[in-house]
N, C-alpha and C positions, 0 to 999 in steps of 0.2 A: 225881752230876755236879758239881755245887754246891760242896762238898766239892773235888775238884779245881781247880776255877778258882780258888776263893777263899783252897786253901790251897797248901801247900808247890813247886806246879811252877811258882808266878809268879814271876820273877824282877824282877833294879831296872828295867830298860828296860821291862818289862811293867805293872810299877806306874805309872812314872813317865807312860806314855801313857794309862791310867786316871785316876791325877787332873787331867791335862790336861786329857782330855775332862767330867772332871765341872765343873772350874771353871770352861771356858769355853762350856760347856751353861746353866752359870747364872751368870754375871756379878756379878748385885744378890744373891748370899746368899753368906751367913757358915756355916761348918760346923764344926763341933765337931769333935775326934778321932774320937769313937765316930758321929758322923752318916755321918763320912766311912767307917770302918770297916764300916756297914753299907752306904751305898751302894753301897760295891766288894766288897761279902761278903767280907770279911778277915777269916776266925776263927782265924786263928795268930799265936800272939806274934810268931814271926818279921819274918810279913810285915806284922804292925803299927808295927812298931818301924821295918823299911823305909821304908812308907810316915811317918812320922814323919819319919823321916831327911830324907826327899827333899823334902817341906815346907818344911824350916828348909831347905834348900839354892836351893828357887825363891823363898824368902822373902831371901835374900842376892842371889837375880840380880834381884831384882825384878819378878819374876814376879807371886808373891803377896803378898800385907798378910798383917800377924801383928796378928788383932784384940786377943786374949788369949793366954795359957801355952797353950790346946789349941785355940785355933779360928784357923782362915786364910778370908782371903777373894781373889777375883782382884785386881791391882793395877791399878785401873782408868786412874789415872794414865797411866800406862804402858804397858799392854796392851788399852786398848780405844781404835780410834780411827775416825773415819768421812773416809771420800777417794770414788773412782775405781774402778771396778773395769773393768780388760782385759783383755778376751780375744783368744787365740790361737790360729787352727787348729792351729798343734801341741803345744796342752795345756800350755802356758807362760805361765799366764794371771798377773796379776800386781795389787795394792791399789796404788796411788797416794795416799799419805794428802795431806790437806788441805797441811798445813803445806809441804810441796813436796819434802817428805824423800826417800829412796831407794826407791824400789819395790821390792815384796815378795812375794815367791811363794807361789801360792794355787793349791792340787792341786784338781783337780778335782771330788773326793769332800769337797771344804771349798768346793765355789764358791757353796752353795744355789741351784745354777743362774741365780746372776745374768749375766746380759746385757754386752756392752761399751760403758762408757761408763757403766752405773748408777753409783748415788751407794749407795753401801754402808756396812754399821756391819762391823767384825773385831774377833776379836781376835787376838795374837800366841800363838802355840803357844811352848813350853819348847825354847828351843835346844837340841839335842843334841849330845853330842859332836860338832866336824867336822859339823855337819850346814847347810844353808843355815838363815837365819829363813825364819818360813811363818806366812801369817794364816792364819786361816780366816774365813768371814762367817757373820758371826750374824742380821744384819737387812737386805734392801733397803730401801733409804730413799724413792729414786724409781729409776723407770726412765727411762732418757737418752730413749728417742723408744717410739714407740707403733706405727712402722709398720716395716717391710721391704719391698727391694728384691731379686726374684730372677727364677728361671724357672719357669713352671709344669711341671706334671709330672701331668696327668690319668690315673687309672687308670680302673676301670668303676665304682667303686661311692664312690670317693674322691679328694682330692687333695690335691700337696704345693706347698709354696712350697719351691724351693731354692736358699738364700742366697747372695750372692757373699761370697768370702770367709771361710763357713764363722763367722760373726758368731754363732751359733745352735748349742745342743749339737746341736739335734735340728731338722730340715727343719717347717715349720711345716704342720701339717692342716689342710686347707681343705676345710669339709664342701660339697658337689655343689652345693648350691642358692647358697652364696654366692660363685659361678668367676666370675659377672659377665660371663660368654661366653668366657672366656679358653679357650684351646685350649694342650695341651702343647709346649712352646721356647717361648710368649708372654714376654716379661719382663711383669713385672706388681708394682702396688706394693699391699701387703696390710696391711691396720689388725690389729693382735693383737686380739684379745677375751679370750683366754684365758692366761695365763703359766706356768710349770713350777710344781708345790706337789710336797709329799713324797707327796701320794695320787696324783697324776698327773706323768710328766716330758714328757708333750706342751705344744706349745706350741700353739694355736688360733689361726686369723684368716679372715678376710675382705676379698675383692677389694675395692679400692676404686677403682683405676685398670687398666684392662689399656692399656700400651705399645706394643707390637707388637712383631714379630718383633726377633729378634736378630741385631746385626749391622746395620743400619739408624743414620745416623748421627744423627737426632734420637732414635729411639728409645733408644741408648745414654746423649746428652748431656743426656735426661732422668731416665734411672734412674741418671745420676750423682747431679742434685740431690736425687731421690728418697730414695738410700740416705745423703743428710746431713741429710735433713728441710727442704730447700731445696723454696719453691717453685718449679715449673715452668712456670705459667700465672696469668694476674693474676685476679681474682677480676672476675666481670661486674659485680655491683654498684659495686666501684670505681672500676672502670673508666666506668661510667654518673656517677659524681659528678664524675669529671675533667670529663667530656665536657660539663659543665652551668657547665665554670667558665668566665668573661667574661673574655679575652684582650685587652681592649682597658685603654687606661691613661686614665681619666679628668685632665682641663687642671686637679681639686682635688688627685690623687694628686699630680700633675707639681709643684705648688704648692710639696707641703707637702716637695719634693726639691730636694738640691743638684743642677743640671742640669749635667750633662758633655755631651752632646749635642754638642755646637758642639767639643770637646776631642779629637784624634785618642786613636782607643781601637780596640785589635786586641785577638783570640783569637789563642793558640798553640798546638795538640794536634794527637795521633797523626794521621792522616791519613783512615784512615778514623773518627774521631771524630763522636758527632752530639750528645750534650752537651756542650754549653759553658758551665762554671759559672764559669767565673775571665775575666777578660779585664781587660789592661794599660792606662793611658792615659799621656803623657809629654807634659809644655809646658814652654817654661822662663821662666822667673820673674825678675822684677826684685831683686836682692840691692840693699837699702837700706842696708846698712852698710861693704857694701866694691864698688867699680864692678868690678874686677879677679875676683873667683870668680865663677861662675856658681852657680846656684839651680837645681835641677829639680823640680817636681809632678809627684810620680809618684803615679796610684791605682791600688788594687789593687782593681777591683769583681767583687764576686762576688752570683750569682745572686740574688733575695731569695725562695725557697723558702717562707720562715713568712708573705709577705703572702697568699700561694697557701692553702698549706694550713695552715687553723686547728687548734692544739691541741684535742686530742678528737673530730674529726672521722673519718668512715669510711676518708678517703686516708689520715689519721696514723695511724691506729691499723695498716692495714695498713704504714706503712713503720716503722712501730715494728716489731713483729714480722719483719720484714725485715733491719733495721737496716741494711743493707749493700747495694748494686749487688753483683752477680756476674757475672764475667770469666768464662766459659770462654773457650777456643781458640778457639773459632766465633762466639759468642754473648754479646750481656750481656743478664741479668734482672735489668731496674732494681729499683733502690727504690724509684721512684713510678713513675706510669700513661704512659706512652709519648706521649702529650699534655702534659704536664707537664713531664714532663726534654726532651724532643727539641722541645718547640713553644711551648709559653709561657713557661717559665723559662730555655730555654735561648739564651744570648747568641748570638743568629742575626745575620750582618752587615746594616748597613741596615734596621734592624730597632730601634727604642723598646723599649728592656727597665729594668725597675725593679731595682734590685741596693742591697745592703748594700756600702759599701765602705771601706777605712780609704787615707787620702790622706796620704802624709807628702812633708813638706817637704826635700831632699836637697842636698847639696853635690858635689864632683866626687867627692870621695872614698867619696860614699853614706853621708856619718855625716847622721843625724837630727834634722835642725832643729829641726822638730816636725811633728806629726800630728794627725788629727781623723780621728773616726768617724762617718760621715754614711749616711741611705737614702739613694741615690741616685737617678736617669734616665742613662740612657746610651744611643748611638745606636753599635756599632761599626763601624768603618772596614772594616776588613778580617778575613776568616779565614783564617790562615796553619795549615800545616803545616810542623812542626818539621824535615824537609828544605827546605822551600822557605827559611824562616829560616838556617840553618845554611847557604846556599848565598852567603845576603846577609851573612851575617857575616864569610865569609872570601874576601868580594872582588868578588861577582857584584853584577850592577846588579841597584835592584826596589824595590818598591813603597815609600813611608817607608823607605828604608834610613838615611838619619841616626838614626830615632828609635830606629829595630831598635838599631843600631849603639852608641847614648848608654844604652837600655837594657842591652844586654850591658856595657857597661864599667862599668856600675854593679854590676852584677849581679855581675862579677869581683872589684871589692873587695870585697861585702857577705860573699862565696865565701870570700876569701883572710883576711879580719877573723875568722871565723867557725870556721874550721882553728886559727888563730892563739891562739883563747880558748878549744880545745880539742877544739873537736868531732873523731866518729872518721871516719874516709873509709874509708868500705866502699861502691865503686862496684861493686855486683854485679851484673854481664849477666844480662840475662833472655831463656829458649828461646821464641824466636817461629814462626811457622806462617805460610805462603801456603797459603792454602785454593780448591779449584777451587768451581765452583756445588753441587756434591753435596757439600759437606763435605769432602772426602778431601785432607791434607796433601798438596802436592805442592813443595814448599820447607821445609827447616827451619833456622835461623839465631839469630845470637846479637843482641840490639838491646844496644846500646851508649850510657852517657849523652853527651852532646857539648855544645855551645855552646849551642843552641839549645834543648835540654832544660833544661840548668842554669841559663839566663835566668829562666825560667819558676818553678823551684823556690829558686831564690833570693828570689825576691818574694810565693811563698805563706809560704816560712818568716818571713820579715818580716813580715808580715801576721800569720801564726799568733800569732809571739809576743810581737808589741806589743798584741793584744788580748787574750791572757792575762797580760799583765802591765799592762795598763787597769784590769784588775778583780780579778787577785789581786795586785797591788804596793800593802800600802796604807801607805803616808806615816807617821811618824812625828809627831805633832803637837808643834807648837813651844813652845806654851807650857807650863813647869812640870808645872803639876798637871794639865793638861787628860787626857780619857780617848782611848787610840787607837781609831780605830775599826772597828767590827767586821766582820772578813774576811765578804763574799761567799759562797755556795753557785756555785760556778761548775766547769762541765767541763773537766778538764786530760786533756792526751796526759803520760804519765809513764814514764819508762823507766828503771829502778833500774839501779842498778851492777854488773860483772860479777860472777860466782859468784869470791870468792878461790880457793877450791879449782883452780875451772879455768882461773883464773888461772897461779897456780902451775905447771898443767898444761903449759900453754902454752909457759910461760918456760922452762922445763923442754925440752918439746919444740923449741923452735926455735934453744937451745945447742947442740946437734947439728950445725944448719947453721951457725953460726959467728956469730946473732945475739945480741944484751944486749936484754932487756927488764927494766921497774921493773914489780914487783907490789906493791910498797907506796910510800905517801905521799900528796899531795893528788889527788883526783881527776882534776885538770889534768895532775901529772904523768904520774899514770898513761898517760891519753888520748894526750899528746904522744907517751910511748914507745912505744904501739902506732901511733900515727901512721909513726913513725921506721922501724918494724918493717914496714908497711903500703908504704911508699915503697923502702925498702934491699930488697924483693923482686921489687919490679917487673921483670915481662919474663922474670924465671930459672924456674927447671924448677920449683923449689920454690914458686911462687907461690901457685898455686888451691889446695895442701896445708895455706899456713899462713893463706891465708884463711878456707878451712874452720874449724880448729883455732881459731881466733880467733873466730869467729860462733857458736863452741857455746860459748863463755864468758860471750857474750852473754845478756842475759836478753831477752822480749819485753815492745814498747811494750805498753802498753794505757790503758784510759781511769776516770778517778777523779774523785772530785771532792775527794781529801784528795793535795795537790799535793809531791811532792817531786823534781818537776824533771826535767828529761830528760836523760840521761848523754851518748848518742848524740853527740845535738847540741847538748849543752853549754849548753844554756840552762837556767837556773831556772825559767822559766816560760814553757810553751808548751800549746796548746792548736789542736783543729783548727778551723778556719772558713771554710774557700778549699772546699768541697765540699760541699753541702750537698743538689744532689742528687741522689750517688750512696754518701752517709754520714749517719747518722742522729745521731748526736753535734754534725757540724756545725750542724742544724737546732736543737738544745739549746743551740747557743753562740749563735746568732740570737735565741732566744727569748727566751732570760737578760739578752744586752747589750740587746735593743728596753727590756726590764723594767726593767732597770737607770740607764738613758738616762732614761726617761719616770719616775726618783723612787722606783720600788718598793724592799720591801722584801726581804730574802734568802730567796730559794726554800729548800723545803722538802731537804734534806741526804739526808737516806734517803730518797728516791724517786729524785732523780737518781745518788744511788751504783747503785740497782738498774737503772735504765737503763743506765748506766756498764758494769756487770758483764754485763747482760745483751748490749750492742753491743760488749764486747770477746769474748765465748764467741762471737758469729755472724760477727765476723770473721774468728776461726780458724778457725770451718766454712767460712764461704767460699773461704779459703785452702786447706783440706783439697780442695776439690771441683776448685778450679780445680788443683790439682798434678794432681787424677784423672784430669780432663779432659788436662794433657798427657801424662800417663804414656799415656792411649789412644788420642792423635795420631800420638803417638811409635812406638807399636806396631804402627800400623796404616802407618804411613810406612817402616817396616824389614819389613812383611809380605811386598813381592814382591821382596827383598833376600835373602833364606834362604841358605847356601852364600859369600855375597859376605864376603869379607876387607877389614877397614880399620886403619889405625893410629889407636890408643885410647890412652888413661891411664888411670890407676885414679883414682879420682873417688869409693870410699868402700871400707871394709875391714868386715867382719861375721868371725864367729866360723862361719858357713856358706860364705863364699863372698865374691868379689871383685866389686865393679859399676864397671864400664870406662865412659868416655864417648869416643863415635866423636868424633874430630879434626876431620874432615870436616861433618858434619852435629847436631855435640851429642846427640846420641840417647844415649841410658845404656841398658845390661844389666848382666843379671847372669853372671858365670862361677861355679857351683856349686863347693863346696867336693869334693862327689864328682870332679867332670873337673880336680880339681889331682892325677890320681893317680901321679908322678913321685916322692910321699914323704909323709908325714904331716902336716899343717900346722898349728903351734901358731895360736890370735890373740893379740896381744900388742896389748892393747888399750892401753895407755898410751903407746905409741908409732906407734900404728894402722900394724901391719903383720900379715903370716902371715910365721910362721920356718919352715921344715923342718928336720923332729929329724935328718934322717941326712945330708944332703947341703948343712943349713944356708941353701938357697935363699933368700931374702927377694922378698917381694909387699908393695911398702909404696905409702902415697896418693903421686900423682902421678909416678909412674912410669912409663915407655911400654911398650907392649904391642901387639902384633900379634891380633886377634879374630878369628874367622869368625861368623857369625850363624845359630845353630840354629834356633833356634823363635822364633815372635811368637805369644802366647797374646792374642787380644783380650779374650776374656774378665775373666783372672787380669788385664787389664793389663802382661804381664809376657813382658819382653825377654829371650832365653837365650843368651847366646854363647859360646863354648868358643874356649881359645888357640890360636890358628892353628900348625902346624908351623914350626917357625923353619928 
């Protein structure tokens, strides 16, 4: 039998998949000819001299190193890399390597049963003719989380967890004694103990939370945070150290503060809002050099969160691990204890609160006299909502509407300066929810920025990046030989420049509609011509299509403490500090500048990058959960809709199928690539459309469409609509 395999019926494909697998079976060894010869039991000249051949052939693709004339090793350079690994319920599972390169396909029988989201080592398998690249994984490095969110499934002698999403090759065992009372439909959220090996491809666990029933609207908006390793509940002990903390401001605190007190000072937020971390104050001031301009003190005070809670304490450490406040559609699960963000820190009106603030000196134009950064005292005046604002801005009598009114026209040039020096304008509406007492979406709409929003974010942005450029702007020294001195450890917000490539994409695609964009030269320019690009679409059919297409070229912000500036908004140096506490970076940039202020010397670099890295991964979780959360508002708001027609667009294009957004109520589905059955439909991804080979039909992004509404899956999350008869 031996004799067959190893001699004359192997052919090159047959070889070539044999030393594949012997090189990338062992990675760190070098093999001789004749090692290799025995390995694949090759006893015929033929297929030795093959195998030869096809060596010096993956040693030209780079596949393999040529140590010596007869021995090769893997190209580890090149073929071994550690990323990402995703999976896919329909077996399309893919490597994300580190460096941000192109994802790469990983067959199932290569996956070593790693999980979505591990951090994995591959390597690259020997392209084949016409064949896609394909890693394989050689190592788990770590696993992304430790627990699961699903349904139970009790039998008589055993039990399963079974997954949403299909995240799991295999439904998890859950041996009788660890069900933790759970009864079968429970959702329930389960700790692994056990992971897949090649002697077992079970996966083991243990109840650690039973949820309840399914379909229940806490019990879902918990097994959302659940299946992202979000907390769902504060921990009691923390909640007992909140409870112990002293709310009151002692007449030595007040002292050692610049006192605004006596200084009109408002809050501006959502409406139903119950943190208040930023609040505005506005006087106007004697100009000593010219009687003719006017002066204004504007502060921007924000909560003082680090007097609260001391580093290394039990509240820090749980909002470290938190990093983030979390939005769902219903609900926020702060970052700190419900005492804290809603009662002591939070800038309550009429109400003595202690704040961090930076106070700059302004003229009419809102250019920067100067500024200072002080702890504060503050007493607010009022608590406005961004309707009730927006009512005084454009006309309506009410409360300080002068100072409302000197605020916004500040706020307009700092706005109009700021477009000007490059920054990009991407005003992008966000899907909101009216929600009845039980949860259940009963309004769904688009929130829009407006006057009274853009007041508000005009003077954190100033804020933000006058205090990162306090501490990373440093001075050139004057004299000659003197030494400059040495940058800061300090947290930046950083947002690199778009990907060229989709760039390119871009420009490419929106020649079509009759537009010129610049893909190369200074940053600014660039910025301006998507600016230009941004404005010459307003209002036409093609709008939401080339905003898309524009925002995937984008890269995302995140947080460093190695500063190369924010593209976005055009500033060289910006950093967060207007939130602190429903942002755990902010809290970093409190603790830095208090350090900084009072003499110290430069914090420790690698610990706050690993902070950094770890508060920008939990804020993509969080964004991950709160989409989930409306994808299941959204589906649960079109449930007793089934059969009902609305005029839609298309709103994205897949290589499956077309997702329409209703007109009417923003709601997104999908129409399956099966019910386009009228002709065959290519995806022509670089244009993001479907062509039809016989009849040429086109389905391209924002297009109008007529829908009916099949199915609302709560479960899958997952909206179905089919095109209505015309």
């Amino acid at each position: 039998m031996s004799k067959k395999k190893g001699g004359k019926r192997l052919n090159k494909k047959q070889i070539a998949e044999m030393l594949q697998t012997l090189f990338q079976q062992n990675p760190n060894e070098t093999f001789s000819f004749k090692q290799v010869f025995k390995a694949l039991k090759l006893d015929t000249h033929p297929t030795k001299m093959l195998a030869i051949d096809l060596m010096e052939e993956m040693a030209w693709d780079d596949y393999l190193s040529k140590v010596s004339d007869n021995s090769y090793r893997l190209n580890l350079k090149t073929q071994v890399q550690e990323g990402t690994f995703i999976r896919k319920a329909n077996g399309k599972n893919s490597f994300q390597p580190d460096d941000g390169g192109t994802p790469v396909f990983v067959s199932e029988r290569n996956s070593l049963f790693a999980m979505n989201g591990d951090r994995v080592k591959v390597t690259y398998m020997a392209r084949r003719e016409k064949h896609i690249k394909e890693a394989m994984v050689v190592e788990i490095l770590s696993h992304k989380r430790d627990q699961a969110v699903g349904k139970l499934k009790v039998e008589k002698d055993y039990a399963f967890l079974v997954t949403e999403g299909n995240i799991f090759v295999h439904d998890i065992f859950i041996p009788k004694k660890k069900l933790k009372g759970g009864k079968t439909g429970d959702k329930a959220v389960v700790k692994i103990t056990q992971w897949p090996s090649k002697e077992s491809k079970n996966i083991v666990g243990e109840v650690i939370d039973v949820l309840g029933k399914e379909g229940d609207n806490n019990v879902e908006m918990h097994a959302i945070l659940a299946q992202y390793g979000l907390p769902y509940k504060y921990p009691h002990n923390v909640e007992e150290a909140a409870a112990k903390i002293e709310p009151g401001i002692t007449p030595e605190e007040i002292a050692r503060r610049e006192d605004f007190r006596e200084v009109f000072t408002c809050t501006i937020d959502p409406k139903d809002a119950k943190d208040f971390d930023d609040a505005l104050s506005i006087r106007n001031i004697v100009n000593s050099k010219s009687s003719n301009s006017k002066l204004y003190e504007v502060g921007v005070h924000i909560a003082d969160v680090s007097h609260y809670v001391k580093e290394g304490s039990v509240i820090d450490k749980e909002a470290v691990k938190r990093a983030t406040s979390v939005y769902l559609v219903d609900r926020t699960i702060p970052m700190l204890p419900e005492r804290l963000c809603n009662f002591i820190c939070s800038l309550r009106p009429d109400e003595e609160k202690l704040c961090y603030s930076v106070i700059f000196v302004l003229d009419e134009e809102a250019n920067v006299k100067d500024y200072h950064i002080a702890h504060t005292v503050i007493r607010s005046n009022r608590r406005y909502a961004y309707e009730e604002v927006q009512e005084i801005l454009i006309g309506k009598n009410g409360d300080y509407a002068d100072e409302l009114r000197t605020l916004d026209k500040l706020a307009k040039c700092l706005r109009e300066r700021r477009f000007k020096g490059g920054a990009v304008k991407f005003d992008r509406e966000e899907l909101h929810f009216d929600i009845d007492e039980t949860g259940k979406p009963v309004r769904a709409y688009f929130k829009k920025s407006n006057d009274a929003t853009q007041l508000i974010e005009e003077f954190m942005l100033l804020a933000n990046r006058t205090v990162a450029e306090h501490i990373g702007k440093v001075e050139k020294p004057k004299a000659k030989n003197a030494q400059p001195k040495a940058k800061k450890t300090f947290v930046y917000r950083i947002h690199d420049q778009p990907d060229p490539t989709k760039l390119e994409t871009l420009r490419e695609f929106v020649v079509k509609f009759g537009y010129k964009m610049k893909t190369a030269g200074t940053k600014g320019a660039i910025s301006k011509s998507l600016n230009a690009l941004m404005d010459g679409c307003q209002g036409k059919k093609e709008q939401k299509l080339i905003e898309t297409v524009a925002l995937r070229a984008m890269m995302k912000a995140k947080y460093s403490t190695h500063n190369i500036g924010h593209y976005g908004l055009a500033f060289e140096y910006y950093t967060h500090f207007t939130s602190p506490i429903r942002r755990f970076p902010d809290t970093m940039v409190h603790r830095l500048l208090t350090k900084y202020q009072d003499g110290g010397r430069s914090a420790n670099q690698e610990k706050y990058e690993e902070l950094c890295e770890h508060c920008s991964d939990m804020e993509q979780t969080a964004q991950q959960a709160e989409r989930d959360s409306i994808k299941y508002k959204m589906v649960e708001f079109m449930a007793d809709k089934i059969g009902n027609e609305y005029d839609a667009h298309i709103s994205g294009i897949q290589s499956y199928g077309i997702y329409c957004e209703v007109d009417e109520n923003h709601c997104e589905g999908m129409v399956s690539m099966h019910d386009l059955d009228d002709d065959y439909y290519d995806f022509d991804e670089r244009n993001y459309c479907l062509v039809g080979r016989r009849h040429h039909n086109k389905y391209q992004l924002g297009d109008p469409v007529r829908i009916k509404v099949a199915r609302a899956n709560l479960e899958k999350r997952q909206l179905d609509f089919v095109l209505a008869d015309k």
